[in-house]
C-alpha positions in Angstrom: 3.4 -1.3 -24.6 1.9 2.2 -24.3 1.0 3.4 -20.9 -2.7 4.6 -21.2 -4.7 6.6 -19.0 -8.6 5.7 -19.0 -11.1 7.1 -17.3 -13.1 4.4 -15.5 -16.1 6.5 -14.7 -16.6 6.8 -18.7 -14.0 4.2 -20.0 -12.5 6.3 -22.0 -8.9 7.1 -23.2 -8.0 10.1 -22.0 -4.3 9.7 -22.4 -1.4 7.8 -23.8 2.2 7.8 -23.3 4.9 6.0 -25.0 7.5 3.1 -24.0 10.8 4.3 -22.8 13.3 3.4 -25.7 16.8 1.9 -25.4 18.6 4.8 -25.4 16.2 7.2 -23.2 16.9 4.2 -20.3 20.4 4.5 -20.8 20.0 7.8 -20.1 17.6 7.8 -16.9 20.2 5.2 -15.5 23.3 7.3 -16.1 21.5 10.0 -14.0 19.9 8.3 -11.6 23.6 6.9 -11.1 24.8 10.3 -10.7 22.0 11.9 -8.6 22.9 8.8 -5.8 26.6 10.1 -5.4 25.1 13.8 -5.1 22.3 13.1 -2.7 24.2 10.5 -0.6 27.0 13.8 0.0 24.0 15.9 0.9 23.6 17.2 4.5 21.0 15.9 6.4 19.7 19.3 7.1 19.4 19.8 3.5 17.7 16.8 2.3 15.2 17.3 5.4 14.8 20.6 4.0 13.8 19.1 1.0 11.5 17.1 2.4 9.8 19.8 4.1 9.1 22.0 0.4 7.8 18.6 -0.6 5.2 18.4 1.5 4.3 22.0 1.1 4.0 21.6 -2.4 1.2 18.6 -1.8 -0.6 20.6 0.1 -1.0 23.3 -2.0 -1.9 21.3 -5.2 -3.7 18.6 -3.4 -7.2 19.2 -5.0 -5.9 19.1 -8.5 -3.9 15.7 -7.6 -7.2 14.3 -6.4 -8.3 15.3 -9.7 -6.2 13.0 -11.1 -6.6 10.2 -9.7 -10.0 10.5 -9.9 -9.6 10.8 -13.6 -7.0 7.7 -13.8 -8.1 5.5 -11.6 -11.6 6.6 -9.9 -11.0 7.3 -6.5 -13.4 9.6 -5.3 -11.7 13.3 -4.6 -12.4 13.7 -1.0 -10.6 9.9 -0.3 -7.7 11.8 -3.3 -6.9 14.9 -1.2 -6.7 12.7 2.0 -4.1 10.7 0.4 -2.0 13.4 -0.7 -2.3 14.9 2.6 -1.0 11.5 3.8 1.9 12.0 2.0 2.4 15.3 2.9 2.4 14.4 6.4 5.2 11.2 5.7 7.4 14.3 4.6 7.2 16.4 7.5 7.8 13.0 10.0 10.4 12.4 8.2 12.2 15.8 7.9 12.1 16.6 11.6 12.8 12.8 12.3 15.0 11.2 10.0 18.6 12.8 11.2 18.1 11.0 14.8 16.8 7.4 12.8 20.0 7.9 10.7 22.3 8.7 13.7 25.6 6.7 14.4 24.7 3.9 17.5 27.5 3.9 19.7 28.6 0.2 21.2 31.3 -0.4 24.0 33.3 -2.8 22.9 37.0 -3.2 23.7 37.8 -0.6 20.7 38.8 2.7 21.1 35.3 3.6 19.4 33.0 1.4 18.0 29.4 2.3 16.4 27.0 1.3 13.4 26.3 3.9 11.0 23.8 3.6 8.1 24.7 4.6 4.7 22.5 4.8 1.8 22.7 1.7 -1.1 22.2 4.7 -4.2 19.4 3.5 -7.0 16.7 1.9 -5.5 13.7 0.5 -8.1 9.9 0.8 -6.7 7.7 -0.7 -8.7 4.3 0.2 -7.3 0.4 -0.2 -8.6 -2.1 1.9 -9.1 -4.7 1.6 -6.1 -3.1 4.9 -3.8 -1.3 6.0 -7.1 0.5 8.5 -4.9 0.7 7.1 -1.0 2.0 3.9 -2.1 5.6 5.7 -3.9 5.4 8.0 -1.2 5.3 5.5 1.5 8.4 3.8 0.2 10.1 7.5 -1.7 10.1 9.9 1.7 12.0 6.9 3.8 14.4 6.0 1.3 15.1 9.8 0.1 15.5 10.7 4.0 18.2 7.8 3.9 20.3 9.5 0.9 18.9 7.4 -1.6 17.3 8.1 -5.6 14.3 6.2 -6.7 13.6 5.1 -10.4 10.0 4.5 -10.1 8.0 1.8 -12.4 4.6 2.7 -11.8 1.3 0.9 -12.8 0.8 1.3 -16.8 -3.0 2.8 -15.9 -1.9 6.0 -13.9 1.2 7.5 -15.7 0.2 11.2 -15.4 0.2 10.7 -11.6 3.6 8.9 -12.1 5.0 12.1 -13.8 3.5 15.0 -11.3 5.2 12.5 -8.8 8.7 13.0 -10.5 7.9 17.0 -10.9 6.9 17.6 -7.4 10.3 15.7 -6.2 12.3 17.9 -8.1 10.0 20.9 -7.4 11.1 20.4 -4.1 14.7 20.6 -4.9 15.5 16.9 -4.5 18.7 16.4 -6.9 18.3 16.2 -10.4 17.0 12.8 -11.2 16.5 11.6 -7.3 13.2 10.3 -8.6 12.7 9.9 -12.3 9.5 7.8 -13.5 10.2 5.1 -16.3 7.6 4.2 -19.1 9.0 0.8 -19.1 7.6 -3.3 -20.1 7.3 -5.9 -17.6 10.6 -7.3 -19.1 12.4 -4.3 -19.5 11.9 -3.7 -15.1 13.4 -7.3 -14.8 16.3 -6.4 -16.2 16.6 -3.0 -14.4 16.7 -5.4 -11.4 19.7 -6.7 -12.5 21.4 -3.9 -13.6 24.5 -2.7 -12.0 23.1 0.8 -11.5 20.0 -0.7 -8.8 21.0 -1.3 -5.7 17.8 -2.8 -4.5 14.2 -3.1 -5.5 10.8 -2.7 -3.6 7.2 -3.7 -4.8 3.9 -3.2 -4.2 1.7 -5.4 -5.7 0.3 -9.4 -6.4 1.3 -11.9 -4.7 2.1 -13.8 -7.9 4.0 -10.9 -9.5 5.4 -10.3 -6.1 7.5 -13.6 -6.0 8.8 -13.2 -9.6 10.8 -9.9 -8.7 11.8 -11.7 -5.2 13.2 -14.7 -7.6 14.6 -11.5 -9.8 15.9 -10.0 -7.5 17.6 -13.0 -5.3 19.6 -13.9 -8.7 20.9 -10.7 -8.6 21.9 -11.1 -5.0 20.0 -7.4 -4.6 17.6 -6.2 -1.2 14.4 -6.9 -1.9 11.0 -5.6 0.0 7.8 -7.0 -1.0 4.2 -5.7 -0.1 1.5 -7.7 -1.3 -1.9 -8.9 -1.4 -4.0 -9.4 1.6 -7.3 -11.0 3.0 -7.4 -8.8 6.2 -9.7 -10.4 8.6 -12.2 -8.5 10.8 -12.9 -10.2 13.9 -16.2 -9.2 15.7 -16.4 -10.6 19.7 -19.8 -10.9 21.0 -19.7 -7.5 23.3 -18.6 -5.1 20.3 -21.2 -2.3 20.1 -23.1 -3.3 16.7 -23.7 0.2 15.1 -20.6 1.6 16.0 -18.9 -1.7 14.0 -20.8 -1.6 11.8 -19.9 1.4 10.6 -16.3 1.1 10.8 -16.7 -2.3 9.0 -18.3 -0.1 6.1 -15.7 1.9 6.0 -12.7 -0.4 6.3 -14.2 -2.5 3.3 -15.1 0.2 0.9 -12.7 2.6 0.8 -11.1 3.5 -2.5 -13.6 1.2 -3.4 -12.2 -1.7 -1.7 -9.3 -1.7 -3.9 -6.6 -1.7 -1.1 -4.8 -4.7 0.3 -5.1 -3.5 4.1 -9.2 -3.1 3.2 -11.0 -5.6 5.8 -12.6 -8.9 3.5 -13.6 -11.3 5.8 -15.5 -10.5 8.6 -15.5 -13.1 11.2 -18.0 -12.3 13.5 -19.1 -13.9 16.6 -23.0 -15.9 16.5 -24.5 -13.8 19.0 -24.5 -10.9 17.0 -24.4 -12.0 13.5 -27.8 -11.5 12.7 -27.5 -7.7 14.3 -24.7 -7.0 12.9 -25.4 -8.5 9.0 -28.4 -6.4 9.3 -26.7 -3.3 10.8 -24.0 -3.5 7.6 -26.2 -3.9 5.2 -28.1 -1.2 6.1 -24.5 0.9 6.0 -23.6 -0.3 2.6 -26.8 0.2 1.0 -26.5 4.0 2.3 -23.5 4.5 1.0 -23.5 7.0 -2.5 -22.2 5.1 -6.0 -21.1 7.3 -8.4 -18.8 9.9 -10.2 -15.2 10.2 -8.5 -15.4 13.6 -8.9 -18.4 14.8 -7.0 -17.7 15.4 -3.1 -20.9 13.5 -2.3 -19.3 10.3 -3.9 -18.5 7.7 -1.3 -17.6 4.8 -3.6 -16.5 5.2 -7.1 -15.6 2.9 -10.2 -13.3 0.3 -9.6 -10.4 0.9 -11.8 -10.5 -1.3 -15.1 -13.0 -3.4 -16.5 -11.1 -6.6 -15.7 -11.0 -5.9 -12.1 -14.7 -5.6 -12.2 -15.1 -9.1 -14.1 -12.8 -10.7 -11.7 -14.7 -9.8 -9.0 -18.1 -10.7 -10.1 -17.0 -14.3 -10.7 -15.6 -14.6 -7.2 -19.1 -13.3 -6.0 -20.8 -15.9 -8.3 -18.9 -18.6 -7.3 -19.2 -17.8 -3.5 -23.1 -17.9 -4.3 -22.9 -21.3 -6.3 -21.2 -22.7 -3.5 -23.3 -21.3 -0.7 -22.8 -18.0 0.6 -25.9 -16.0 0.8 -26.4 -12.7 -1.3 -27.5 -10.1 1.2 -26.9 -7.0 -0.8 -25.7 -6.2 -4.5 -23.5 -8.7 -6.3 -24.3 -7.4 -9.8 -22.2 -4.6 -11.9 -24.1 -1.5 -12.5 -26.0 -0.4 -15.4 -24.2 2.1 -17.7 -20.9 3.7 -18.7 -17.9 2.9 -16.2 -16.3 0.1 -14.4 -19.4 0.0 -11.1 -19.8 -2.8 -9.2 -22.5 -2.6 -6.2 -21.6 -2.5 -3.0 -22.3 -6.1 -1.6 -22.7 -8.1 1.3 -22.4 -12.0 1.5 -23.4 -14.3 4.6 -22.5 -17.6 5.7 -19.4 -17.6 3.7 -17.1 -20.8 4.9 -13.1 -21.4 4.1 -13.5 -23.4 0.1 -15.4 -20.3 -1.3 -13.9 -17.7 -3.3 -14.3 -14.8 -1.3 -13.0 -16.8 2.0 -9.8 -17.6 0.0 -8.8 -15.8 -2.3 -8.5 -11.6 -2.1 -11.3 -9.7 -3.1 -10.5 -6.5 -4.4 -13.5 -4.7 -4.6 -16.5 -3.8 -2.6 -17.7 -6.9 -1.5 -17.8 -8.0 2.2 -17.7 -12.3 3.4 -19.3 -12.9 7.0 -18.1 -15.7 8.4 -19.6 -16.5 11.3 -17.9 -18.4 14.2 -19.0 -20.0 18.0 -15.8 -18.6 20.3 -13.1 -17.0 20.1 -10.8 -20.1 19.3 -12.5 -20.1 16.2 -12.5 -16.8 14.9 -8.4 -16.9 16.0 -8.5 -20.5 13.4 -10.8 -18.6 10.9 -8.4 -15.8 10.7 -5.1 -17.4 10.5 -6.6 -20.3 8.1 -5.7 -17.9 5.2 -2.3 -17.4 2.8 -2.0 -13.7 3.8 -0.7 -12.2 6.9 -1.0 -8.3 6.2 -3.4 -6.7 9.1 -6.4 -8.0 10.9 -8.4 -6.0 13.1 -10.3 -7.2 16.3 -13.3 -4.8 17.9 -14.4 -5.6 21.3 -15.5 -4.0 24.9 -13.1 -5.8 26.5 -9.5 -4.4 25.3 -7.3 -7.1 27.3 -9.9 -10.0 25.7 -9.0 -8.1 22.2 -5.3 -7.7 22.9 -5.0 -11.5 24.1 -6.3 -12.3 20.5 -4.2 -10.3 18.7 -1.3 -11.5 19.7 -2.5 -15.0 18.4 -3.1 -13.6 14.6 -0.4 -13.9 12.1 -0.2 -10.9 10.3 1.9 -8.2 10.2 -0.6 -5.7 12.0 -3.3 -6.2 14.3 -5.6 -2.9 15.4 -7.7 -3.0 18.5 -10.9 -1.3 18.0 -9.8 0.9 14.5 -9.5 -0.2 10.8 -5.9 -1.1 9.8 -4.1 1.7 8.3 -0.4 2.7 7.7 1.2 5.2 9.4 4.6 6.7 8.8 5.3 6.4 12.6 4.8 2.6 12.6 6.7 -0.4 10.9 3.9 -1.7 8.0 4.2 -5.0 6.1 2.8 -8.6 6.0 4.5 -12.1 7.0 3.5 -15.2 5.0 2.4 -14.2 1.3 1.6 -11.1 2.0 5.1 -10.5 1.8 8.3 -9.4 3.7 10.5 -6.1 4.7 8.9 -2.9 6.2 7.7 -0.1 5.4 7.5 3.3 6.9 9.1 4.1 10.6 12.7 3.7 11.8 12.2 0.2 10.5 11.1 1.2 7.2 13.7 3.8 6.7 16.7 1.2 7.5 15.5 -1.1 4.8 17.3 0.1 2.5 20.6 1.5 4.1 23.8 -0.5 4.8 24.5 -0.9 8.3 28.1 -0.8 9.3 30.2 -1.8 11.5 33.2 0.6 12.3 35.7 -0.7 14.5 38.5 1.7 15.9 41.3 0.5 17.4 44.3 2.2 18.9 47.2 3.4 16.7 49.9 1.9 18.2 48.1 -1.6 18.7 
């Protein structure tokens, strides 16, 4: 299966890259095996050091990696260089943070000395998408490299020149050879990577669907496993939020990287008062916003990624309409070359329809209006995901109150969810399990052991 870069502005190949054979695997794993016995001996101080040139080197080459993946998978540059500068700001957390995460934890017991320490598990396997072709292995890489860990990363098939800068800029930095090597590899070749000897654990970012195939995968192997998948992030609107301000962040949280995220907001629950206002407030927004070529600052929304995403999305939009929802705004792909699909707003959209049930990964916004606040809390856990929900309100202590009723693994009070390397991110429920980013994130993949010292002469 070749790994094939097309641009969805034009849809057009504009490159290819082979499969990984038999023996070039052999290979990768031999080193990667080798690089975890190097990088777990390294000081501390050295790998932070690391970390550090790593984040310099983003920086520096940020506009040309927006390039990139504006070229493989059409986010607009300005959103491109934000993201790398997201990941250059995980690398500097974790270089000035990491040593005190990783520190020995002292417990009195009746020992002479006992503590937990957390050692690294060696090869761990990411196999991430395409959507933040570089935040999501970054996300998961800095963490696990901070820990003393290598990475063999399967990335999506559609953005393999961003998978290789990825492995260049890791050992730009003077990460060990091979502490991060991309693999051009099937869907049946990464299943049994999981269960080679040479992984110690696996991570993935991705379906729900493919999401509990590698948890099944990875469970026969008896091997860590942390899952981050899809999502159907609610976006609860009480009946004092201020209307334009939401608005606006609603725009925002639903069309960035052309809704293509699983934190994006989908359904917007939104209390009666309002609903009219506010409808008419967000379509205003999303009819504002500027469609077009990744590659132009001015571009707010670009392409969505491949042509199947685009078809898939349109039926869900259809459907939704066939079954009641009313089309405010768009719900049609655009005319000409590339992978556009209008910016759109549906109304009365109830649980049964398509875009209230299933996740929408696109630009297209369900209102879903509600009486009280007991229902938007039903509304918003009456879903298969648990990812992030967001509630925007006057009254904080109302909003807080509600958020601790939703089930998800986030909940932001007046701001669109986001991840942040100095908070724990993951779902509950299908949206997955494990934890990302943080002190919790970075511990997900170390083992934490017990050492017990008693006296010599006992």
């Amino acid at each position: 299966m070749p790994f094939r870069s097309i641009d969805p502005f034009r849809g057009e190949l504009h490159e290819s890259f082979p499969e990984l054979d038999s023996h070039g695997l052999d290979l990768a794993l031999a080193q990667a095996g080798r690089a975890a016995g190097l990088w777990a001996a390294t000081p501390m101080a050295e790998r932070a050091l690391a970390l550090r040139r790593l984040g310099t080197e983003l920086r520096s080459q940020a506009p040309r990696l927006a390039l990139l993946a504006a070229l493989e998978m059409g986010k607009p540059v300005r959103q491109g260089r934000a993201e790398v500068e997201k990941c250059a700001w995980a690398c500097d957390h974790y270089a000035v943070h990491a040593a005190a995460m990783l520190a020995p934890e002292a417990i009195e017991t009746e020992a002479v000395r006992s503590y937990v320490r957390f050692d690294p598990l060696g090869v761990v396997l990411a196999i991430m998408p395409w959507n933040f072709p570089f935040w999501q292995v970054f996300r998961f890489a800095v963490p696990a490299l901070a820990a003393g860990n290598v990475a063999l990363l399967k990335h999506a098939p559609n953005v393999p020149r961003c998978a290789l800068e990825i492995e260049r800029l890791v050992s730009l930095a003077g990460v060990v050879e091979g502490g991060l090597q991309a693999l051009f590899v099937s869907t049946q070749t990464t299943g049994e990577l999981i269960a080679h000897p040479v992984v110690k654990a696996v991570t993935f970012t991705g379906s729900t669907r493919a999401g509990a195939e590698i948890a099944a995968q990875a469970g026969r192997a008896l091997k860590k496993s942390v899952l981050e998948l899809g999502g159907s992030d609610p976006f609860l609107v009480r009946a004092d939020a201020d209307i334009p301000a939401v608005a606006r962040a609603a725009t925002q949280a639903r069309v960035q990287n052309a809704g293509q995220s699983c934190i994006a907001a989908k359904r917007f629950v939104v209390a009666h008062e309002l609903a009219d206002a506010f409808v008419e407030a967000f379509r205003r927004e999303l009819e504002g916003l500027r469609v077009g070529d990744p590659q132009r600052e001015e571009t707010d929304v670009g392409p969505l990624a491949r042509e199947d995403l685009l078809l898939t999305l349109d039926a869900q939009v259809r459907r939704s309409v066939d079954a009641g929802a009313k089309l405010v705004t768009g719900g049609r792909r655009l005319p000409g070359p590339g992978f556009f699909y209008a910016p759109t707003l549906l109304d009365g959209v109830a649980p049964g329809m398509p875009v209230a049930d299933e996740e929408t990964f696109g630009p297209v916004a369900a209102v879903m209006r509600v009486k009280d606040d007991e229902e938007a809390v039903a509304i918003a856990n009456a879903s298969e995901y648990g990812l992030g929900a967001s509630v925007w309100s006057r009254d904080t202590h109302a909003a807080e109150a509600l958020a601790a009723r939703i089930e998800s693994g986030s909940v932001f009070v007046n701001g669109m969810v986001k991840s942040d390397p100095r908070l724990p991110f993951g779902g509950i429920k299908h949206s997955g399990y494990g934890r990302e980013l943080s002190v919790h994130g970075l511990r997900e993949f170390v083992n934490v052991k017990t050492v017990w010292v008693g006296r010599p002469d006992a």
